[in-house]
C-alpha positions as CSV (number, residue, x, y, z in Angstrom):
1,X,63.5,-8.7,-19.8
2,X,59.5,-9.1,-21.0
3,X,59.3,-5.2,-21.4
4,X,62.9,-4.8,-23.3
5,X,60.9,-7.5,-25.8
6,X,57.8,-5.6,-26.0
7,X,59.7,-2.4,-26.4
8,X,62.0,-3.9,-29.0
9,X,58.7,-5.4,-30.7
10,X,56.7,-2.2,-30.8
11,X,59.6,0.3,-32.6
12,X,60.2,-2.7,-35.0
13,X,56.7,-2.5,-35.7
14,X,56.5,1.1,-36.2
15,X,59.7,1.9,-38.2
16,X,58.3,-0.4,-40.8
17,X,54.9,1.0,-40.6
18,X,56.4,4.2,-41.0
19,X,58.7,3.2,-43.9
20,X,55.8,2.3,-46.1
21,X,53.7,5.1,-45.2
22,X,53.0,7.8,-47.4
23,X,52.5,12.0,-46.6
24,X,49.3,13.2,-47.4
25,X,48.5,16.8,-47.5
26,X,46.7,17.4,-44.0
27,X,42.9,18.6,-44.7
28,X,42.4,22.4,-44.2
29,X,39.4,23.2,-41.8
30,X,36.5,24.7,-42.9
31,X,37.8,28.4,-41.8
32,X,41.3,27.6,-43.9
33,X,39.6,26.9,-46.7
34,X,36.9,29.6,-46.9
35,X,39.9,32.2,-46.5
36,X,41.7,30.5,-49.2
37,X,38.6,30.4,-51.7
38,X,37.7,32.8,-54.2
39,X,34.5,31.6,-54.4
40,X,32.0,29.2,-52.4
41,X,29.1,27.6,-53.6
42,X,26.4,25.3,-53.0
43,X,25.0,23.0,-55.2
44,X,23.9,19.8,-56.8
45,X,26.0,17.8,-58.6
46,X,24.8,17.7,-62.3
47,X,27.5,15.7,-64.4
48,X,31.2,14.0,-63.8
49,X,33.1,14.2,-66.4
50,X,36.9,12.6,-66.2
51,X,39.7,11.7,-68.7
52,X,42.5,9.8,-67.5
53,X,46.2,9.8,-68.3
54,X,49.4,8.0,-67.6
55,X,52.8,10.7,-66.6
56,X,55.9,8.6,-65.6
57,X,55.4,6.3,-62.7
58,X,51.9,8.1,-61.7
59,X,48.0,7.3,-63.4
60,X,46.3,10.8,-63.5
61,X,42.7,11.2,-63.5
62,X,41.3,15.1,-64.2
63,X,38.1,15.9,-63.9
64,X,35.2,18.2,-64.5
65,X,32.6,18.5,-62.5
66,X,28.5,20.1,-63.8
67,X,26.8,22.0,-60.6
68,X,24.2,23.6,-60.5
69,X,24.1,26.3,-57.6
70,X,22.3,27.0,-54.6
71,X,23.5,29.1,-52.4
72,X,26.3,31.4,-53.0
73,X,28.3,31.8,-49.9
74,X,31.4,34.0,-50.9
75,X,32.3,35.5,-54.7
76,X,29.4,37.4,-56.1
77,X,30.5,36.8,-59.9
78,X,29.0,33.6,-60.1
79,X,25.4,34.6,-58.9
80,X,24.2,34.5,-62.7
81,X,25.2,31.6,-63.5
82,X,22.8,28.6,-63.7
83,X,25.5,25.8,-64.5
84,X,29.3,25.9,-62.9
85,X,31.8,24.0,-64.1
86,X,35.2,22.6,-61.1
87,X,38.1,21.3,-61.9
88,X,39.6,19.0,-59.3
89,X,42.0,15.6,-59.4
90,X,43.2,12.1,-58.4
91,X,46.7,10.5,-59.0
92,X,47.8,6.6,-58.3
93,X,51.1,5.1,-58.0
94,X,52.0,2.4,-60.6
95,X,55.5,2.6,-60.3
96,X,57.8,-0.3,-59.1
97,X,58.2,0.2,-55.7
98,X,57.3,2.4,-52.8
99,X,55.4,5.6,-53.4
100,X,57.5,9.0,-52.5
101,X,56.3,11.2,-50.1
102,X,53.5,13.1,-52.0
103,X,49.3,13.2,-52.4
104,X,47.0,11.3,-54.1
105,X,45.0,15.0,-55.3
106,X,42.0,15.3,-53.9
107,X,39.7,13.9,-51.2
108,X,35.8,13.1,-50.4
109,X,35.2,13.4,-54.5
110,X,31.1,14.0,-55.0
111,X,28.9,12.2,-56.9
112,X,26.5,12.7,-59.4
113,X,23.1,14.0,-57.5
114,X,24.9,15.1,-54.2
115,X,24.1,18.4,-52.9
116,X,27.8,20.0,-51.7
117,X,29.8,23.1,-50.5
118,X,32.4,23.8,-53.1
119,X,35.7,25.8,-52.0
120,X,36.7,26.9,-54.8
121,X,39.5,29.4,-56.4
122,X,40.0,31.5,-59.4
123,X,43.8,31.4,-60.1
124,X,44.0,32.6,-63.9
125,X,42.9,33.6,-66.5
126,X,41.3,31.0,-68.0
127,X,37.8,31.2,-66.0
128,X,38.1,28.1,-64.8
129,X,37.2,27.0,-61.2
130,X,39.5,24.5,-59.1
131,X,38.2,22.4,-56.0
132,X,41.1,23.7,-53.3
133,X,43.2,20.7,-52.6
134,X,42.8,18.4,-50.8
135,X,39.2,18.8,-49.5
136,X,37.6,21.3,-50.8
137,X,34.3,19.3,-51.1
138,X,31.3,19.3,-48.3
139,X,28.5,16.3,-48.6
140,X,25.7,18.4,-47.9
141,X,22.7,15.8,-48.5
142,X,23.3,12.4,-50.5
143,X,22.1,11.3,-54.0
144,X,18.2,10.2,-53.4
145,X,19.1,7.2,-55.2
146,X,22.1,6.4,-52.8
147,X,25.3,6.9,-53.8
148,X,25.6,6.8,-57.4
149,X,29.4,6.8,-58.7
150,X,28.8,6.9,-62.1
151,X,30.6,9.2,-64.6
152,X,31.2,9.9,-67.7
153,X,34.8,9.2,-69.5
154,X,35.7,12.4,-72.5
């Protein structure tokens, strides 16, 4: 009769763990995401831009990141370039309730004098550069200063 209790106990626990749970897009391994990117680099993190806006029940926050590279692993277009700009994001939930099933953008954002691998992709025309989601970021060496988390609102 203990064990029935336990038993009984431990799904009640878990079906309401897993009711207010939340799917997260499962992190791609380092192969994944170098055959998904158009381009990896590594640099240091210059600049953070970010502007934030409200859509419907979620808080967006875009943002814009300054690198200056390193090391150019993969896409040889970049290799004269002295500053790169990335595009990568973050969402929060401020509607009543329970978050659906979704992501929160991306993961293991840099900061501003980090050294990091960028997998990146070119998927327009537009030029620009986006971070594949959801962690297409690699701390390489910290800021010297620690970890700085300072950026700067457009």
């Amino acid at each position: 009769m203990k064990s029935y209790c336990c038993l009984t106990a431990a799904i009640a626990v878990y079906s309401l763990a897993a009711s207010t749970s939340w799917a997260e897009k499962v992190d791609m391994t380092n192969d994944e995401l170098n055959k998904a990117a158009t381009h990896v680099v590594v640099g240091k993190v210059k600049e953070i831009y970010f502007s934030t806006t409200a859509e419907g029940d979620w808080i967006y926050t875009n943002y814009l990141a300054e690198i200056s590279p390193q090391k150019h692993e993969k896409g040889e277009d970049l290799k004269d370039r002295s500053l790169i700009y990335v595009r990568y994001w973050t969402r929060r939930w401020v509607g009543k309730g329970r978050m659906p099933t979704s992501t929160s953008g991306h993961r293991g954002l840099p900061s501003r004098g980090e050294v990091v691998r960028l997998f990146l992709r070119n998927d327009g025309d537009d030029g620009g550069l986006n971070v594949i989601h959801a962690n297409g970021f690699e701390v390489m060496e910290e800021a010297k200063s620690g970890k700085s988390r300072v950026q700067t609102e457009r």
